[in-house]
C-alpha positions in Angstrom: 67.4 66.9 114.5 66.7 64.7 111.4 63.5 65.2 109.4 62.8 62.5 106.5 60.5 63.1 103.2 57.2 61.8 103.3 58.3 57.8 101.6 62.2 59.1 101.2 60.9 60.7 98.5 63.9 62.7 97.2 62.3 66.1 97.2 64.3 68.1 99.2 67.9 69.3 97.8 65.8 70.3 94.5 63.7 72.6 96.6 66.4 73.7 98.6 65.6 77.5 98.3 62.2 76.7 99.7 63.6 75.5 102.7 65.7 77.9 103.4 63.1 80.3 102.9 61.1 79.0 105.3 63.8 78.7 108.3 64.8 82.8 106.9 60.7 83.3 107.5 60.2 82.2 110.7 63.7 83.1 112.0 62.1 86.8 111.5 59.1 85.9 113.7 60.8 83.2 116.1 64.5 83.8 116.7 66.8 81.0 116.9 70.5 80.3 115.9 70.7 77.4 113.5 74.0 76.2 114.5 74.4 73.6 111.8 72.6 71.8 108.5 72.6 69.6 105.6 70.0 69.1 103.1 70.1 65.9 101.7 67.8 64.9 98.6 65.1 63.2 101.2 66.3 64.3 104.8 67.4 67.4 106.4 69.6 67.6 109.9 70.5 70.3 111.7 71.5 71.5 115.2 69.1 74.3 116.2 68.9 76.2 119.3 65.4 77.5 120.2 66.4 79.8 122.0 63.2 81.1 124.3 61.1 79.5 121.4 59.2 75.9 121.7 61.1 73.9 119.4 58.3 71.7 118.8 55.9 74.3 117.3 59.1 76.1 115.7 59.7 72.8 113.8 56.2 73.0 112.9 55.8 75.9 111.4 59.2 75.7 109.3 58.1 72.1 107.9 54.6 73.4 107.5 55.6 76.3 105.4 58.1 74.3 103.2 55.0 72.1 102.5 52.9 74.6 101.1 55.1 76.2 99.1 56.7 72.8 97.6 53.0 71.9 96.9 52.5 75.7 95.3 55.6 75.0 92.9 54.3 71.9 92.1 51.0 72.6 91.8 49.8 70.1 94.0 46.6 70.7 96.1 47.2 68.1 98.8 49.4 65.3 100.2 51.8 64.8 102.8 55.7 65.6 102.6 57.1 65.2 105.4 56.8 61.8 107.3 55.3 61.9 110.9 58.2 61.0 113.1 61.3 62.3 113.5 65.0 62.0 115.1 66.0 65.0 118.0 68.7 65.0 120.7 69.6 67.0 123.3 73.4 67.8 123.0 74.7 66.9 126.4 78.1 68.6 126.3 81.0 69.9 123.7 81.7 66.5 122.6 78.5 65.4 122.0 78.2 68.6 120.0 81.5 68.4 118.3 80.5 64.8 116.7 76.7 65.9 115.6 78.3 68.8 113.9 80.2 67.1 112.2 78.0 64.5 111.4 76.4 66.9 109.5 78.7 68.0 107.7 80.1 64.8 106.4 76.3 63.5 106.2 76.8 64.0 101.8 79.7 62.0 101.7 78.3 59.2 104.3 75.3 58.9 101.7 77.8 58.6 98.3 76.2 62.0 97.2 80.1 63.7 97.3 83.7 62.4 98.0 84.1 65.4 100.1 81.5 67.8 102.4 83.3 70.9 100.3 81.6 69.9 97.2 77.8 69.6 98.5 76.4 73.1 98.2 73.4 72.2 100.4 75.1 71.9 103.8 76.7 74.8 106.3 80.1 73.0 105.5 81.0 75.7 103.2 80.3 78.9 105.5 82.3 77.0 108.3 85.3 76.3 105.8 85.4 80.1 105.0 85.7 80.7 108.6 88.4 78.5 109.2 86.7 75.6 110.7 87.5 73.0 108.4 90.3 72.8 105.4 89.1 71.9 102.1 90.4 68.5 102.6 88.3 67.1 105.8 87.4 63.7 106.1 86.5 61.6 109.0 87.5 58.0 108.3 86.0 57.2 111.6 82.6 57.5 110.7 81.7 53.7 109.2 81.9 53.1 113.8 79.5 55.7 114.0 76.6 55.0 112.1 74.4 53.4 114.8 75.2 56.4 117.1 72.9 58.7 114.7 69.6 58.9 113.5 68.3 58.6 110.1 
C-alpha cells in the first residue's frame, strides 16, 4: 500500500515515531503482521497482512490516529493530512511479493533521499539486513524499468 501526505506535504519521516505508534496501537487491538515499510518524508508503503482484520477500517484507524496526534504535536486544531486516495495491491504470488518488498526497501534511494536503503533509518531495510536478508551493499540497478510498475 502507498499512502501520500495531504499536498506531499513532507510531514511524515519527522513524525516518524508517531506513526509507528499508531501501527504499535492498533496492532494491540487489531493483529496484523506488517511484512514490510518505508517512511518517506510525504509517503509511507508497506506490505500488510490483515490477517482476519478489514484492511480498509485497519488503514483507517492507523491514519486516523497518526492524524490526531501529528495535529496534537503541532498544535493544530484541524486540517487534513493525509490525501483521500491511495495505492493497494494484492500480492498475487512470491514474485510479485519479492519485487514490492523490495521496492520498498530501495524506495529511499529511488527518491535521492540515500545512495543506499542501509542508510535510511525510517524503512524495515535495516531489521531485514540484521537477519540476513540483505548485505550492506544491495542495490537494484534494475529499478529505473520499474517505475511505472508501482504506485506513488
Amino acid at each position: 500500500m502507498t499512502h501520500v501526505a495531504y499536498e506531499r506535504r513532507p510531514i511524515l519521516a519527522e513524525n516518524a515515531d508517531i506513526l509507528h505508534r499508531a501501527f504499535e496501537h492498533h496492532n494491540d487491538r487489531q493483529p496484523f503482521i506488517l511484512h514490510a515499510w518505508a517512511i518517506l518524508p510525504d509517503h509511507l508503503h508497506f506490505i500488510i497482512d490483515p490477517l482476519e482484520n478489514d484492511p480498509a477500517n485497519l488503514i483507517k484507524r492507523i491514519k486516523l490516529s497518526f492524524a490526531s496526534n501529528y495535529r496534537k504535536r503541532m498544535g493544530l486544531h484541524d486540517g487534513r493530512v493525509w490525501q483521500n486516495r491511495f495505492w493497494d495491491h494484492i500480492i498475487r504470488n512470491q514474485q510479485d511479493y519479492n519485487r514490492h518488498f523490495d521496492y520498498i526497501h530501495y524506495n529511499a534511494v529511488k527518491h535521492g533521499i540515500v545512495t543506499k536503503p542501509i542508510d535510511y533509518p525510517y524503512s524495515s531495510f535495516i531489521d531485514y539486513y540484521h537477519k540476513g536478508y540483505y548485505d550492506d551493499d544491495w542495490s537494484m540497478v534494475y529499478w529505473q524499468d520499474m517505475e511505472t510498475v508501482f504506485g506513488e
